[in-house]
C-alpha positions in Angstrom: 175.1 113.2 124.6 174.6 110.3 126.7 172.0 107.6 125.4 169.6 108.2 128.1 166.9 108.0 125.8 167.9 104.6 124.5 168.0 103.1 128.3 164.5 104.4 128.7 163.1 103.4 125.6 164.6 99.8 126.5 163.3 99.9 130.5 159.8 101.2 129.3 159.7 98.3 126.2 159.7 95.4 129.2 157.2 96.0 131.8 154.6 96.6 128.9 155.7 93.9 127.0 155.5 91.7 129.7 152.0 92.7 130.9 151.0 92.7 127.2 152.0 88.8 126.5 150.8 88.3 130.2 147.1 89.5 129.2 147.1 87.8 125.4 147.8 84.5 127.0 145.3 84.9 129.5 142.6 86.1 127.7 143.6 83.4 124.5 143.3 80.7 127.2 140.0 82.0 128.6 138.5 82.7 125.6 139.3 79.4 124.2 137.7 77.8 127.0 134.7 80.0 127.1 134.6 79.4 123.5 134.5 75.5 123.8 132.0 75.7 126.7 129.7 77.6 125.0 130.0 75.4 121.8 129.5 72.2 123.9 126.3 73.9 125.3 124.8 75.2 122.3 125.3 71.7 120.6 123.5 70.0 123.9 120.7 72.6 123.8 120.2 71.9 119.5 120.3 68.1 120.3 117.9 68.2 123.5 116.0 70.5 121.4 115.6 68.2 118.4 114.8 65.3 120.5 111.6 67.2 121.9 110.7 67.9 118.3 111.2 64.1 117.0 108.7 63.5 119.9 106.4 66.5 119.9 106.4 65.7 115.6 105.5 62.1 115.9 102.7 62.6 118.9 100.9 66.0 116.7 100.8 63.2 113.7 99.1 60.5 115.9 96.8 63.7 117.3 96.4 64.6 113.6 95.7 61.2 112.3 93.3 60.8 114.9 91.1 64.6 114.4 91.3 63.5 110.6 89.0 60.4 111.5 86.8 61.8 113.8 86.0 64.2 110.9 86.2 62.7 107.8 85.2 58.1 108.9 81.6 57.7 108.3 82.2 54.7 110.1 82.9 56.7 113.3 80.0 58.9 112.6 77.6 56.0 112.2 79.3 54.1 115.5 78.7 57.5 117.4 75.3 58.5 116.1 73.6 54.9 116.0 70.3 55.7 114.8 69.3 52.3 113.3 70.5 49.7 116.2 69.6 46.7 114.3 72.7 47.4 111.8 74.8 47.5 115.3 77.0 44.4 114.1 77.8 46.0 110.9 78.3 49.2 112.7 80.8 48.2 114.9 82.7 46.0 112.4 83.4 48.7 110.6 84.5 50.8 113.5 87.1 48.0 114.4 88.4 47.7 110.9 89.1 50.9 111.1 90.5 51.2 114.3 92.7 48.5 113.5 93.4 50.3 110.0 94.8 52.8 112.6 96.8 51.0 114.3 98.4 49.1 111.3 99.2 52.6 109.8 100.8 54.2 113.3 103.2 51.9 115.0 103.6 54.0 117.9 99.8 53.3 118.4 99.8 50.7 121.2 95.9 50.4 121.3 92.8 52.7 120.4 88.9 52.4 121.7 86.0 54.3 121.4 83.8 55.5 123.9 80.1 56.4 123.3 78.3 58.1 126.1 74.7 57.4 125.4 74.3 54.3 126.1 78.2 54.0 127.8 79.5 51.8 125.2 83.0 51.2 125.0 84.8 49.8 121.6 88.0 48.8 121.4 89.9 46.8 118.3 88.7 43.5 119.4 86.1 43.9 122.3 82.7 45.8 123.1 82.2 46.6 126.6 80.1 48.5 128.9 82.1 51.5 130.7 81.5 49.5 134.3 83.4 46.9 132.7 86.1 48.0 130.7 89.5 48.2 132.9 90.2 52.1 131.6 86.9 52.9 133.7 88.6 55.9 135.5 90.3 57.3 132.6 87.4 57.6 130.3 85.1 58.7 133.2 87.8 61.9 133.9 88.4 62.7 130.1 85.1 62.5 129.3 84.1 64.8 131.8 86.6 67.0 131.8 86.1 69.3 128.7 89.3 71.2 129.3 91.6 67.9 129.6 92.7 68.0 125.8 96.2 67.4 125.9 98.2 64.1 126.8 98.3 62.6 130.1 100.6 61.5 132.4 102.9 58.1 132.4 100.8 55.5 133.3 100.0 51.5 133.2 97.9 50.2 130.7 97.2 46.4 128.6 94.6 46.7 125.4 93.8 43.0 126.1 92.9 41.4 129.6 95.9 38.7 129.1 98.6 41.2 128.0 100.9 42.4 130.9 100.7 46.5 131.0 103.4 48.7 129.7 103.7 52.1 130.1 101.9 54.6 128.3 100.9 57.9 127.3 96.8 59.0 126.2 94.9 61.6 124.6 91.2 61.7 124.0 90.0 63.8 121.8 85.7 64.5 122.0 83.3 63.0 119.1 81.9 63.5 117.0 83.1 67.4 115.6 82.5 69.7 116.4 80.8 69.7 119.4 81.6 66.5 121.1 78.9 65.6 122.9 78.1 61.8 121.8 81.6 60.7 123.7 85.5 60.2 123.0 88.2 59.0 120.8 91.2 57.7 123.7 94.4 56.8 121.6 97.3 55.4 124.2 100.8 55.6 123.2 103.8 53.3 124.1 106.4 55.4 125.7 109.2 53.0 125.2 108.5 53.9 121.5 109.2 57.6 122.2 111.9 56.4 124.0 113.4 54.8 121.3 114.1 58.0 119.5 116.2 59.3 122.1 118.3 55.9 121.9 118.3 56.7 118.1 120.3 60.0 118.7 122.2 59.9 122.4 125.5 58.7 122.2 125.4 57.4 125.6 129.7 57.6 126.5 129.3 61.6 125.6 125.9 62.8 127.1 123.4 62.0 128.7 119.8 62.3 129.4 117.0 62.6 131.6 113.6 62.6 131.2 110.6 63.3 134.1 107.1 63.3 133.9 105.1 66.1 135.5 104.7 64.2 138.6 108.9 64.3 138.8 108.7 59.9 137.5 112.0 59.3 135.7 110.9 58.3 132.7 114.4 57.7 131.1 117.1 56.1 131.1 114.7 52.9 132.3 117.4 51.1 134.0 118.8 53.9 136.3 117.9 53.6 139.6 115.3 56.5 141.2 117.3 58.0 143.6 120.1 58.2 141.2 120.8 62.4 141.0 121.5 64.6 137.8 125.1 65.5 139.6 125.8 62.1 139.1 125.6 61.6 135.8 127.3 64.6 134.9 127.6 68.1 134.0 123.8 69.5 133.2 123.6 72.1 130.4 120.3 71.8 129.7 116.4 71.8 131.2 113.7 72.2 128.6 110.2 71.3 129.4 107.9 70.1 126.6 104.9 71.6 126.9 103.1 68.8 124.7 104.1 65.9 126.4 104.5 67.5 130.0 107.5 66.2 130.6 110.9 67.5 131.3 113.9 66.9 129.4 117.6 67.6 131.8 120.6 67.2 129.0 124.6 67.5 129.8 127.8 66.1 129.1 129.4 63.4 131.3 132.2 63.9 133.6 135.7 64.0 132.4 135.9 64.8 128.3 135.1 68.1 128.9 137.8 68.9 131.3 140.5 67.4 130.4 140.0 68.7 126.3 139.7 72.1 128.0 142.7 71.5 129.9 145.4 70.2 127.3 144.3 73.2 125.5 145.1 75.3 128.3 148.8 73.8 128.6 149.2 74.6 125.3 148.5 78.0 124.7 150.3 78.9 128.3 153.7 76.2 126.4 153.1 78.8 123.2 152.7 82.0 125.6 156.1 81.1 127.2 157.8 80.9 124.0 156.6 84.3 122.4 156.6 85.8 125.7 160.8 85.0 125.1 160.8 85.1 121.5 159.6 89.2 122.5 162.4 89.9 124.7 164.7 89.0 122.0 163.2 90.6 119.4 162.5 94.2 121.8 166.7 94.3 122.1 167.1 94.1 118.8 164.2 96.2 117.7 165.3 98.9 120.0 168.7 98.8 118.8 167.7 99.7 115.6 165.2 101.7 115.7 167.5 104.3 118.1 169.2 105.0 115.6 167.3 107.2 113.2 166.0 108.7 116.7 169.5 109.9 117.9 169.8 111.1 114.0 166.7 113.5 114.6 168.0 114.5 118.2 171.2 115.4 116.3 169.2 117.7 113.9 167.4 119.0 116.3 170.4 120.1 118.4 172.1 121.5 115.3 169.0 123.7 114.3 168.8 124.7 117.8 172.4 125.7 118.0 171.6 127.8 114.5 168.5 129.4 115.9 169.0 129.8 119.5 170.3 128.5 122.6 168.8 126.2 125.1 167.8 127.2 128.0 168.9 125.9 130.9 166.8 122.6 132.1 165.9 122.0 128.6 166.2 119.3 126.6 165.8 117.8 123.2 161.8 117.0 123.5 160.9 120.6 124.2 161.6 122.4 120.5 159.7 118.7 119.5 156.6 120.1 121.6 156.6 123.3 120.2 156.9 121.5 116.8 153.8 119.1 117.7 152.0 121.9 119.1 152.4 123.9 115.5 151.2 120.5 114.0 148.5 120.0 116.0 147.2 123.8 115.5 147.4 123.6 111.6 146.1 120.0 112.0 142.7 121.5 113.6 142.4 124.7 110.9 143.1 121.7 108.0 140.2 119.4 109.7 137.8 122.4 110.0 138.4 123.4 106.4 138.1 119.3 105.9 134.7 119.2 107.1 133.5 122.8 105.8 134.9 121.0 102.7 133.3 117.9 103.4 129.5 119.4 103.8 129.7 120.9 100.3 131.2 118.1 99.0 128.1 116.2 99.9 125.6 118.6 99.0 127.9 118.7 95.7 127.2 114.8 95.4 124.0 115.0 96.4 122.5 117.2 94.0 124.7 115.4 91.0 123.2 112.0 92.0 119.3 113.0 92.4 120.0 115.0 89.0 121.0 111.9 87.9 124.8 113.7 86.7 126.3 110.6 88.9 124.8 107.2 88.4 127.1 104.5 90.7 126.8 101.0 91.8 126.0 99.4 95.4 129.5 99.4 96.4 130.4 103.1 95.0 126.6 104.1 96.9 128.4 102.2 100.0 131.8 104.0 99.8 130.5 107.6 99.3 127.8 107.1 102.6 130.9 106.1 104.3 132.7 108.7 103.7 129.6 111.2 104.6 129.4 108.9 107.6 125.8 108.2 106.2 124.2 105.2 106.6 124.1 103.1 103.8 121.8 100.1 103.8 118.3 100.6 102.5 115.2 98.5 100.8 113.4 100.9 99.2 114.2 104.7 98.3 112.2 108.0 98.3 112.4 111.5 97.1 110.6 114.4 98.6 110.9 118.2 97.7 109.5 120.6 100.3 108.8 124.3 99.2 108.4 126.9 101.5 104.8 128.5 100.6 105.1 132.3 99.7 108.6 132.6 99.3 108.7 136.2 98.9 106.6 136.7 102.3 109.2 134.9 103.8 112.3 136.8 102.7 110.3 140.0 103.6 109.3 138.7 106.6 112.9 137.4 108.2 116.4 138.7 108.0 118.8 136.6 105.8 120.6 135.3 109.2 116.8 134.1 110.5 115.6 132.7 107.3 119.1 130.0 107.7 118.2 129.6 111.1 114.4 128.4 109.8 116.0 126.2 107.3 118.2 124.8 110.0 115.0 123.6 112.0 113.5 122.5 109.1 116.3 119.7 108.3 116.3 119.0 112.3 112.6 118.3 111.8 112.6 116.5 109.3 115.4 114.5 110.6 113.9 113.9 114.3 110.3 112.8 112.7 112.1 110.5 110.6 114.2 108.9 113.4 110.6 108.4 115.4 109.7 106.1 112.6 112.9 104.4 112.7 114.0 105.7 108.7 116.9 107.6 108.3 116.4 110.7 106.0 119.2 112.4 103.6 118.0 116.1 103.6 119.7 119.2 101.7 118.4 122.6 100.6 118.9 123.0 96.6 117.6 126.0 96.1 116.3 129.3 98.8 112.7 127.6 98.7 113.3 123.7 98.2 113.9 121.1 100.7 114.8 117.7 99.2 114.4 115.1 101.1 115.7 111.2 100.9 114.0 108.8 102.6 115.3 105.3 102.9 113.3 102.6 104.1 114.5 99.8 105.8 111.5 97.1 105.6 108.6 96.7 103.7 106.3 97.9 106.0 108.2 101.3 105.8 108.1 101.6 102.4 103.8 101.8 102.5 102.9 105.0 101.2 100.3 105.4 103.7 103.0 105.3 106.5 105.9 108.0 104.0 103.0 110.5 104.0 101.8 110.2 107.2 104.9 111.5 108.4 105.3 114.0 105.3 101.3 115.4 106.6 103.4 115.5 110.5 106.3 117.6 109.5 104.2 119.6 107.5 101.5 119.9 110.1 104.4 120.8 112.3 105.5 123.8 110.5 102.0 125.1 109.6 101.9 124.9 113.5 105.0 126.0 115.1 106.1 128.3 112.5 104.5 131.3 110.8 104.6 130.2 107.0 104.0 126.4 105.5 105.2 123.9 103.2 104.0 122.2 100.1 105.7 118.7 99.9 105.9 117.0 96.6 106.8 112.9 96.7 108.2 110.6 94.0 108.0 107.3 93.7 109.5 104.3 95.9 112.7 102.6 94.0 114.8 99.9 94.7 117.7 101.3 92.1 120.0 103.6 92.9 119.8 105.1 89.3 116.1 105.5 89.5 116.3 108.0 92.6 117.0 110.9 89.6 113.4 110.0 88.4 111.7 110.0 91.9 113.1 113.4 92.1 111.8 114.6 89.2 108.6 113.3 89.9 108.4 115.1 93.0 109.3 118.3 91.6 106.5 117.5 89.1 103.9 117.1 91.4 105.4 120.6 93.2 104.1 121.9 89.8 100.8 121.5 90.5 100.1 123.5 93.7 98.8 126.3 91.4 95.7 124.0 91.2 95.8 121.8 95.1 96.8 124.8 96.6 99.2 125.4 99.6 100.0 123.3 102.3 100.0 120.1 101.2 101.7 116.4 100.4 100.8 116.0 96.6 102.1 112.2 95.5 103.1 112.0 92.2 101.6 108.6 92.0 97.8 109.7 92.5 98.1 113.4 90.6 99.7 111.9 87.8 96.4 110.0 87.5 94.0 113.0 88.1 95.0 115.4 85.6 93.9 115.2 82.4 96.6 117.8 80.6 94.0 118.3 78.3 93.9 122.2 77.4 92.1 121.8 74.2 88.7 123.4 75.6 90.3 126.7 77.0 91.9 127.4 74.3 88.4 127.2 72.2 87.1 128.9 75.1 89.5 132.1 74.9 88.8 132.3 71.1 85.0 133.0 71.6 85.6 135.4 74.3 87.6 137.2 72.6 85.1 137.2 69.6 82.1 137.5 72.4 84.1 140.7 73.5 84.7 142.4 70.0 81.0 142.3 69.3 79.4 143.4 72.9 78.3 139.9 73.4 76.5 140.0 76.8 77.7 136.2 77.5 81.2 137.5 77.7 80.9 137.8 81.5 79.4 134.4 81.6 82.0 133.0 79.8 84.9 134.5 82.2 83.0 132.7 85.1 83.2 129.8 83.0 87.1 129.8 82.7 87.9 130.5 85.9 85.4 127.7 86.9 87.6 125.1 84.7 90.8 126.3 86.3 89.2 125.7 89.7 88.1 122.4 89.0 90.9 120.9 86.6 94.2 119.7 87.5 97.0 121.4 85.6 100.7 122.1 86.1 101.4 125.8 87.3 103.4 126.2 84.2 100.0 125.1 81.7 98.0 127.7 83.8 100.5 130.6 83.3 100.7 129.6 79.4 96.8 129.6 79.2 96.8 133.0 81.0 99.5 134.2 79.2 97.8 133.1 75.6 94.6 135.0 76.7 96.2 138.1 77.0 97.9 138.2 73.8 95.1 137.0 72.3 93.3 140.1 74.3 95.9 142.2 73.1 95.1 141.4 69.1 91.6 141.2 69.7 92.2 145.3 71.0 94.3 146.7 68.5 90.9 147.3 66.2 89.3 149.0 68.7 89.2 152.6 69.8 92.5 154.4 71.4 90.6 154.9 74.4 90.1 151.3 75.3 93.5 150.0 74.5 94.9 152.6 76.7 92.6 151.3 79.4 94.3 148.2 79.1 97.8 149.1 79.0 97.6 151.0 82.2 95.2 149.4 84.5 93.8 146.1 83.2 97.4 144.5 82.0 99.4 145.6 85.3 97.6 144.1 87.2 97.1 140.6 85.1 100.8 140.6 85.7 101.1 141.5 88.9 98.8 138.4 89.7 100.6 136.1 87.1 104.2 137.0 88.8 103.1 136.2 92.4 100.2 134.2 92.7 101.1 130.5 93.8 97.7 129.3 93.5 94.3 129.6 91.7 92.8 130.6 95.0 95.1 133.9 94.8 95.2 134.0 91.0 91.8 133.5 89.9 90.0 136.6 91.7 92.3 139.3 90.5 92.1 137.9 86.9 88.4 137.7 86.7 87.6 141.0 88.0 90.3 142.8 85.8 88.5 140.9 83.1 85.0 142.2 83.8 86.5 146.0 84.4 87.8 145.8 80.9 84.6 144.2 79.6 82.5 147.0 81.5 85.0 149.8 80.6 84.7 149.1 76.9 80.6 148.8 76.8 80.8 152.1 78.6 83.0 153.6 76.0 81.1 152.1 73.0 77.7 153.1 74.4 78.9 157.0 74.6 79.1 157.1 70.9 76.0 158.3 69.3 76.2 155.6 66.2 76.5 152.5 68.3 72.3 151.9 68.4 72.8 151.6 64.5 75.8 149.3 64.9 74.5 147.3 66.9 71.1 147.0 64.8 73.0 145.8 61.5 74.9 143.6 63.9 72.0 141.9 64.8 70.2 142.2 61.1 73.2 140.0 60.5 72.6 137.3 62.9 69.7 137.1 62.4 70.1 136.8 58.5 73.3 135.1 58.0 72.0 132.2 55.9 71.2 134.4 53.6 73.5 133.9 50.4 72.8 137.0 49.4 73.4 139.4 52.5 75.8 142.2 51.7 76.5 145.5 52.3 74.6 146.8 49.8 71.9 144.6 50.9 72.5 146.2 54.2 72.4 149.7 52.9 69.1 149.3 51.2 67.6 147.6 54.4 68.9 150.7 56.7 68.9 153.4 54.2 72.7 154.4 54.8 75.5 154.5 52.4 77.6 151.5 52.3 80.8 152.5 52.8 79.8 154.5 56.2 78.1 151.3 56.8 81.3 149.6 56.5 83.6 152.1 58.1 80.8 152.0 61.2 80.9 148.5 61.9 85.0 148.3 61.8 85.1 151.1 63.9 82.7 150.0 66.8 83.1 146.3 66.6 87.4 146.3 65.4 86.5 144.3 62.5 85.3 144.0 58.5 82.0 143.1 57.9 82.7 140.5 55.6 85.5 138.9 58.1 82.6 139.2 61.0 80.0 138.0 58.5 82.4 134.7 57.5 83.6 134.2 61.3 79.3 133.9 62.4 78.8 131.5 59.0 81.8 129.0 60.5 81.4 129.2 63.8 77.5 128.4 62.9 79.2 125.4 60.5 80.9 124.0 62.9 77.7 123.7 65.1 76.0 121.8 62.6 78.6 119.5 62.1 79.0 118.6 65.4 75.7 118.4 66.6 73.8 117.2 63.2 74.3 114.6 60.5 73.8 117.0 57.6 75.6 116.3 54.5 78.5 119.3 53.2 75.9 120.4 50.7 73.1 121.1 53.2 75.1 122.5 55.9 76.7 124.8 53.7 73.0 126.3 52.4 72.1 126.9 55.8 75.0 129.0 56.2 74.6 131.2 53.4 76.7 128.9 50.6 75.2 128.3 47.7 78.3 125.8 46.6 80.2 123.3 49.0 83.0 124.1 47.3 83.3 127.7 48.5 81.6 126.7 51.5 84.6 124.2 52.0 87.4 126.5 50.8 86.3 129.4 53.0 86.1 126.8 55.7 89.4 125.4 55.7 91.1 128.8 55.1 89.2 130.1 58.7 89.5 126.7 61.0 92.5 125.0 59.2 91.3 121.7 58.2 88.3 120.8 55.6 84.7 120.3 57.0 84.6 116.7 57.0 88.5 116.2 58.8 86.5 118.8 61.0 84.1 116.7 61.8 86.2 113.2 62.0 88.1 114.8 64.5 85.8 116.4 67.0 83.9 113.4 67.0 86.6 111.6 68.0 87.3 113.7 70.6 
């Protein structure tokens, strides 16, 4: 086979190649010389610039120096205010001494006066004049009468004495006394060849140059260069700044010559270098071609051999076309491997995602960096927060929409979330981590983002959003800001926490960990006293029972508790139901089993808040209640039950109230006196007869000083020590640990 390969591989190498080098040297040669320009013009701009500075700087601290004594000299005040005239000597000695104080302390200075209007009295360091007098007549005249004049003025001629020749300089008059400045002016005049002199401090006069106008277009500097002299002929101008301070304009550049001819010798020798590598490539693309066609004509013998085994060409063909078909199988399993890739690659982050927020994966800045990069995520952040949606009636929502729309609604949901976020200008990490939870990574870029005033404003937006666009809402939990990457795990947690308490804040809302974790109280102490007495208030037909349900359901309204403490409370009642039952009659408990409990579970399984939950539990409670008292009532005894039940309150203190006792006072035998009140009220009358004594103790030590002895005869004891032991074996702890205890409560 004939190398034609070789002698197109070589023909195609050298136009490229040529045009390559061609373009490198160009653009090296233009770049370098943009480059240099652009470095000579910043570095004119930063001097002009710092010239202006040196002499807006030394004029604001003669300005300064100036305000400072019209405020704080009493001898100014008294020169301006002369309300005693016969100490006018003393008066304006002072002034002078410390106008010339002034002077001695600001070089720059070139003279200072004062001007007082009501009598037109004019001071200056060595002189008093009247205003029709003094040689600075006009300027006084038009600064003090022009209120708005308050910066400096124009170049112009003035001498502080009669005998010195005028020089040029600069004023500024500032109104006396403050703050009003109505009893006349301060004028300060300022050489100019002073200012001058800093720009002969810095200008290196063989490199640059300088020009400096006045607002009426006077050069100003250089001195000695003639008027008509223009910019073009001092050189190149790079710069025009005007000083709004001063009013002047300041015209930098570079002078003709350096520029060019650096520029130039640094053109001839890149386009000497270009010449050489643009050979140095010719030589080395022979040789590199020569080489390299070798393992080329190896594969084209290959590929002829395989195509000799397989099949034979066809006519026209050629070598390249079985390496198409080749490329073209690549290519094809190159797309199914990159769709797997990123199929791959979305798990893979939701993998990493839900390992680092768990806190499974705790990594540095730089392993934070390289995992955003490969999620092509951004990774730069100042502060970090975690947020956990949950869609609000989950099981409405699966009912409601096919499996295909409910990932379509979860798809809008991120794309929300996402668009909001980028409307604020924060970029928001959000994946789904279970059916009903959203989490959602916010990082903040500036301070001002991370405010939590602005995080759940937009939170309230995208939940607003849904609530408004959509036909179901979200609760949004929120964690706290962190700077550390390892602390996102317990922002996350914290979020999920405050999720936990939409049993009490109900549905639709942005609960912050921050101010929930502050309003609840987790203190469940008083329910579960609470439940104890109803259940006690039930066994014995108390009619507060009803009163007392309102009274829990009133505390579950109005505390703060986790979802998880309000199905444990709820949970605790009913077994505590459920013992308090199993005395009573057959009739009851079956009530219970078949209508009452059902239906306490139905509302504990899918009740999300205490809105939902609270109703259904209440009412069942008040059927049971109302089912019992009818049962109890149908029994002909009951009036007699309920009559020793009430002989017992009543006569509880009583040491020696018993059943006989009992029998006597009612004429019945005490055993059916006993088997009656177990089987209308579930319980022994000695157990009810102890349970009133300490729950009447425990009263009395609350909400009475007693001493043991006492309370324990007023309960029926004759002897603390019983009184105590009986105590201790009902509540758990001794009467005085009792009281220790609740007190401190």
């Amino acid at each position: 086979m004939e190398k034609t390969w070789y002698n197109r591989l070589l023909m195609s190498y050298f136009p490229i190649l040529f045009i390559t080098v061609s373009i490198i040297i160009f653009v090296s040669v233009s770049m370098m010389s943009e480059i240099s320009i652009k470095e000579t013009e910043k570095a004119n701009r930063i001097f002009a610039k710092y010239v202006i500075d040196s002499m807006e700087t030394s004029l604001k601290a003669v300005e300064r120096v100036i305000l400072e004594e019209a405020g704080n000299s009493d001898a100014f005040y008294d020169f301006f205010e002369m309300k005693n005239k016969s100490e006018g000597g003393m008066v304006y000695y002072e002034t002078s001494k410390e106008l010339h104080k002034i002077l001695d302390d600001n070089p720059m200075i070139q003279s200072i006066y004062l001007y007082r209007a009501q009598d037109q009295l004019v001071l200056t360091t060595n002189a008093i004049q009247q205003l029709d007098n003094f040689q600075d007549k006009e300027f006084v005249e038009e600064s003090f009468g022009n209120p708005n004049n308050t910066g400096w003025s124009a170049v112009r001629m003035y001498s502080g004495l009669s005998l010195q020749p005028k020089e040029k300089v600069i004023s500024i008059s500032k109104k006396a006394l403050l703050p009003f400045g109505n009893q006349g002016i301060i004028v300060v005049n300022v050489r100019v060849s002073s200012l001058l002199r800093i720009v002969d401090e810095m200008i290196n006069a063989d490199i640059t140059f300088m020009d400096i106008r006045d607002a009426g277009g006077q050069r100003v500097y250089p001195v000695e260069l003639e008027e008509d002299k223009s910019l073009s002929a001092q050189g190149s101008v790079i710069t025009d700044i005007h000083s709004d301070v001063i009013g002047w304009n300041f015209v930098s550049g570079i002078k003709g010559g350096r520029m060019f001819n650096w520029v130039s010798a640094i053109s001839h020798i890149w386009l000497g270098i270009g010449i050489a590598t643009v050979l140095f490539s010719i030589i080395y693309t022979l040789y590199v071609t020569r080489r390299n066609y070798k393992p080329i004509e190896g594969i084209m013998q290959q590929i002829n051999k395989y195509q000799s085994r397989s099949a034979p060409r066809g006519k026209g063909g050629d070598e390249f076309s079985f390496i198409g078909k080749v490329l073209d199988s690549l290519m094809e399993q190159t797309n199914r491997y990159e769709k797997q890739y990123q199929e791959d690659l979305i798990i893979r982050r939701k993998q990493f995602f839900l390992e680092w927020i768990g806190g499974q994966s705790p990594m540095s800045r730089q392993e934070w960096a390289a995992h955003m990069n490969r999620y092509k995520l951004p990774s730069s952040y100042t502060r970090l927060i975690v947020c956990v949606a949950e869609i609000d009636g989950f099981p409405n929502f699966q009912q409601s929409y096919s499996v295909t729309d409910q990932n379509l609604l979860k798809f809008a949901l991120t794309n929300v979330a996402q668009e909001l976020a980028d409307s604020e200008w924060l970029t928001v990490w959000a994946e789904w981590i279970s059916d009903k939870r959203l989490s959602i990574l916010l990082m903040l870029h500036t301070e001002e983002d991370a405010k939590l005033e602005g995080v759940s404003d937009l939170l309230d937006r995208f939940r607003t959003w849904v609530a408004v666009n959509l036909k179901f809402s979200l609760t949004v939990g929120v964690g706290r800001s962190t700077e550390q990457l390892t602390e996102v795990c317990n922002s996350f947690e914290e979020a999920v926490t405050a999720l936990q308490y939409k049993m009490s804040l109900g549905n639709n809302q942005v609960i912050r960990y921050e101010e929930i974790a502050a309003a609840s109280s987790g203190d469940t102490h008083k329910y579960f006293q609470l439940m104890d007495a109803m259940c006690h208030e039930f066994r014995i037909s108390d009619s507060s029972w009803q009163l007392h349900v309102d009274q829990f359901a009133e505390y579950l309204e109005q505390d703060v508790l986790k979802g998880a403490e309000i199905h444990h409370l709820l949970q605790y009642g009913v077994r505590l139901l459920e013992r308090t039952l199993e005395g009573l009659s057959s009739d009851i408990i079956e009530y219970w089993r078949k209508h009452v409990l059902p239906r306490l579970t139905e509302a504990l399984d899918t009740s999300e808040t205490t809105e939902e939950l609270l109703p259904a539990v209440v009412s069942s409670l008040k059927q049971l209640h109302s089912q019992y008292v009818s049962l109890r009532d149908a029994k002909n005894h009951h009036q007699l039950a309920s009559d020793i039940r009430h002989y017992i309150e009543d006569n509880y203190a009583n040491p020696d109230l018993s059943l006989n006792l009992i029998s006597d006072q009612f004429n019945v035998n005490g055993k059916y006196c006993s088997h009656l009140f177990k089987e209308v009220y579930g319980m022994k009358f000695v157990d009810f007869l102890m349970n009133l004594r300490m729950e009447q103790a425990k009263k009395l030590l609350l909400q009475t000083e007693l001493p043991l002895q006492d309370i324990s005869e007023k309960v029926g004891y004759t002897h603390s020590i019983s009184f105590g032991r009986t105590f201790k074996k009902v509540v758990g702890v001794t009467p005085g640990d009792y009281r220790k205890y609740m007190q401190a409560e």
